[in-house]
C-alpha positions as a Markdown table, in Angstrom:
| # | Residue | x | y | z |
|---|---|---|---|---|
| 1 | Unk | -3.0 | -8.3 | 9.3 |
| 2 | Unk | -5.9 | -6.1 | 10.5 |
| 3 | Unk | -8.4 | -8.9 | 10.4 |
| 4 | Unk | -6.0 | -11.6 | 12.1 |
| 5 | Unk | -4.9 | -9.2 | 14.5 |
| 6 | Unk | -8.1 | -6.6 | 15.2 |
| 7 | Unk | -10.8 | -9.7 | 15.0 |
| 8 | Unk | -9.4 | -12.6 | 16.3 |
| 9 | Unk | -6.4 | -12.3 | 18.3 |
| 10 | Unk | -7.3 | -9.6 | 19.9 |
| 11 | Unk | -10.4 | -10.9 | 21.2 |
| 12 | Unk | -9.4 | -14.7 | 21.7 |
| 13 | Unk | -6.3 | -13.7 | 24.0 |
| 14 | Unk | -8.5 | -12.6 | 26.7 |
| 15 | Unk | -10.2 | -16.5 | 26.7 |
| 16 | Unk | -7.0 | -18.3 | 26.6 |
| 17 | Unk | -6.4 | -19.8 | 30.3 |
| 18 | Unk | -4.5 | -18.2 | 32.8 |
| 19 | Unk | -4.6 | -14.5 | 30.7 |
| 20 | Unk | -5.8 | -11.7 | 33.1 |
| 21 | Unk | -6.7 | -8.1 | 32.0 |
| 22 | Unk | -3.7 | -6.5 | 32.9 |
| 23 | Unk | -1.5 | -9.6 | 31.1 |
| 24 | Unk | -4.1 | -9.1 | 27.9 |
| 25 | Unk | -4.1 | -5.3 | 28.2 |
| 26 | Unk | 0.1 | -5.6 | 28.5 |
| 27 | Unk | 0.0 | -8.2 | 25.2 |
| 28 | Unk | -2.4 | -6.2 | 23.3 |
| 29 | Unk | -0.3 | -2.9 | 23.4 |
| 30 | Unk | 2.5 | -4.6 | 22.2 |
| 31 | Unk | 0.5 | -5.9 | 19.4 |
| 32 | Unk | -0.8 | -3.1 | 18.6 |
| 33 | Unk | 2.2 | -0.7 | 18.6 |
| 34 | Unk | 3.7 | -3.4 | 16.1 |
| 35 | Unk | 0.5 | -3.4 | 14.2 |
| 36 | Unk | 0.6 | 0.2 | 13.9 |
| 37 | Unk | 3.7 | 1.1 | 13.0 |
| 38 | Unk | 3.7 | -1.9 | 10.1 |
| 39 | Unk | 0.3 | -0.2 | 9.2 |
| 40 | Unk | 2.1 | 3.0 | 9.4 |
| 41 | Unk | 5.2 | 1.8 | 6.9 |
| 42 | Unk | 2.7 | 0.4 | 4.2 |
| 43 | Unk | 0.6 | 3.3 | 4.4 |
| 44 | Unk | 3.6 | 5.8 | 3.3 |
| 45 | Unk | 4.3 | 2.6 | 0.8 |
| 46 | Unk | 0.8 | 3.1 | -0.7 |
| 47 | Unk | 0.7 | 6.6 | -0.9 |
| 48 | Unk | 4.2 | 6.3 | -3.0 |
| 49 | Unk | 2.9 | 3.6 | -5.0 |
| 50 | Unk | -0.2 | 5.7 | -5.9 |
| 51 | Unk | 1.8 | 9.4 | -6.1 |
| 52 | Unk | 4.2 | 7.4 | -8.7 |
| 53 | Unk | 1.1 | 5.7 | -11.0 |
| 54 | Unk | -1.8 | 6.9 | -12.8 |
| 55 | Unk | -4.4 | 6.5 | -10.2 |
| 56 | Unk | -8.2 | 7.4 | -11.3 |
| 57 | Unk | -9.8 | 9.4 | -8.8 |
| 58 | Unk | -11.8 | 6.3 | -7.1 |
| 59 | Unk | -8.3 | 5.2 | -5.7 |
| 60 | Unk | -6.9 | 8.5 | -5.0 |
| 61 | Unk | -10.1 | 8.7 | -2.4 |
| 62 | Unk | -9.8 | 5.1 | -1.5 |
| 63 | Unk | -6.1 | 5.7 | -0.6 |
| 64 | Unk | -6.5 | 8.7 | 1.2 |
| 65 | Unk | -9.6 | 7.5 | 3.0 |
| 66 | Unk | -7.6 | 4.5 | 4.5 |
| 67 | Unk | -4.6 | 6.7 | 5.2 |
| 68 | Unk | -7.1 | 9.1 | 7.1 |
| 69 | Unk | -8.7 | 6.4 | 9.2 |
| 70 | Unk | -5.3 | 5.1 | 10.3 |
| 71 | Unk | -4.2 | 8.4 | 10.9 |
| 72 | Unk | -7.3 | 9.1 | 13.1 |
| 73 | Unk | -6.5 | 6.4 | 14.7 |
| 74 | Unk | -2.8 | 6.6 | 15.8 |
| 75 | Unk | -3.4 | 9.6 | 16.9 |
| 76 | Unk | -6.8 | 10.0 | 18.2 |
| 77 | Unk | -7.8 | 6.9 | 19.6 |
| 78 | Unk | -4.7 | 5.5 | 20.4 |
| 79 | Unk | -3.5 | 7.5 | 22.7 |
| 80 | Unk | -7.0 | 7.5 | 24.9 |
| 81 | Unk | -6.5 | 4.0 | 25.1 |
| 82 | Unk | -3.4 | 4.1 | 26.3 |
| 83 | Unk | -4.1 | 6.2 | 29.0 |
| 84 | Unk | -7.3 | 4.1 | 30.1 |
| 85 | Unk | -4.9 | 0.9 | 29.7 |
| 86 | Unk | -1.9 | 2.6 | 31.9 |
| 87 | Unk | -4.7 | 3.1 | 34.5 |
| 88 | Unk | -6.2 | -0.3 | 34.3 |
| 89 | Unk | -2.7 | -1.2 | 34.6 |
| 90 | Unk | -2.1 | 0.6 | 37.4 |
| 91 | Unk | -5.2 | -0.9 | 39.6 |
| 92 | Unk | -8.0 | 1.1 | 38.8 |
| 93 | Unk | -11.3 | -0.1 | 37.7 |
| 94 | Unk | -12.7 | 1.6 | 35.1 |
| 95 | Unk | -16.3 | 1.2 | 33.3 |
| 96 | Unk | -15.8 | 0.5 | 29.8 |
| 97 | Unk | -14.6 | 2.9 | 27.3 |
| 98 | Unk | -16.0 | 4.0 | 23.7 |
| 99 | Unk | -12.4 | 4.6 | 22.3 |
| 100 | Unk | -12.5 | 1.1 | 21.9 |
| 101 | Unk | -16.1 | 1.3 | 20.0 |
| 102 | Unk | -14.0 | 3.9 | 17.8 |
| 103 | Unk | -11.3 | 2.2 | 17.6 |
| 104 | Unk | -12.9 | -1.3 | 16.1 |
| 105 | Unk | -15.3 | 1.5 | 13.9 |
| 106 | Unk | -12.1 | 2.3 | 12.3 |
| 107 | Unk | -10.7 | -0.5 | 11.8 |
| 108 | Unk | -13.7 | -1.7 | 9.9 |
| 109 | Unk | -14.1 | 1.0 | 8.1 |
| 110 | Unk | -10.3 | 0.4 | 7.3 |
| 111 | Unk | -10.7 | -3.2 | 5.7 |
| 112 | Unk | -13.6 | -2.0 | 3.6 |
| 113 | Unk | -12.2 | 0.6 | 2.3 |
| 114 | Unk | -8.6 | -1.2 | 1.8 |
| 115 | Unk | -10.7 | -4.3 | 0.1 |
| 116 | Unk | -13.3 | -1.8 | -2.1 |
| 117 | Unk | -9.3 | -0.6 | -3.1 |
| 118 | Unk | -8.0 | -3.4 | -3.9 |
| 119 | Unk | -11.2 | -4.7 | -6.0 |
| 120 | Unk | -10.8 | -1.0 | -7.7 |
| 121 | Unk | -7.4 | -1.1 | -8.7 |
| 122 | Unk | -8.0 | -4.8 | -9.8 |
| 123 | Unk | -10.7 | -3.8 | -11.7 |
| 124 | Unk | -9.3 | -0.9 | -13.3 |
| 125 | Unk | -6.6 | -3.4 | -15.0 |
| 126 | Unk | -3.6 | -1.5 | -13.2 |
């Protein structure tokens, strides 16, 4: 989900015909929000799965790494871009912003960690 949504929809919208900044900015939050809070219910998902198993300590820190990064986030990042986004919105021009170099830091930071997880737990034989 993070790499269909984060890499290439998120990106592509903006070339599509017609699509303006304010109609990608609008798109993109709603996106995002879903994203999120989908992100959000699998997190709590994996941090059951992993409380409930035998985990070795490489996944314990895997887990809680990606949990961490999400967390940072939804509610450090998120909310600055919202409040650039509501004034884009709104008319103002506005240089660009390095939430959004945080933002896509995290989020690829997020799909190496989820994917050195998934090859972990894989390779543990769990």
């Amino acid at each position: 989900m993070v790499l269909a949504i984060s890499f290439l929809e998120a990106p592509l919208k903006f070339r599509a015909p017609g699509v303006t900044l304010p109609l990608g900015l609008g798109i993109g939050r709603i996106v995002f929000r879903a994203l999120n809070a989908v992100e959000a219910v699998l997190a709590v998902a994996l941090l059951a799965a992993v409380a409930l198993a035998s985990p070795t300590v490489p996944v314990i820190v895997l887990t809680v790494l990606a949990v961490l990064l999400l967390a940072v986030q939804l509610a450090a990042v998120r909310p600055v871009l919202n409040r650039r986004s509501d004034r884009v919105l709104a008319g103002e021009q506005l240089p660009r912003s390095r939430a959004h170099l945080y933002y896509v830091a995290c989020e690829l930071a997020k799909v190496v960690t989820l994917l050195t997880l998934g090859v972990t737990v894989l390779g543990s034989g769990a």
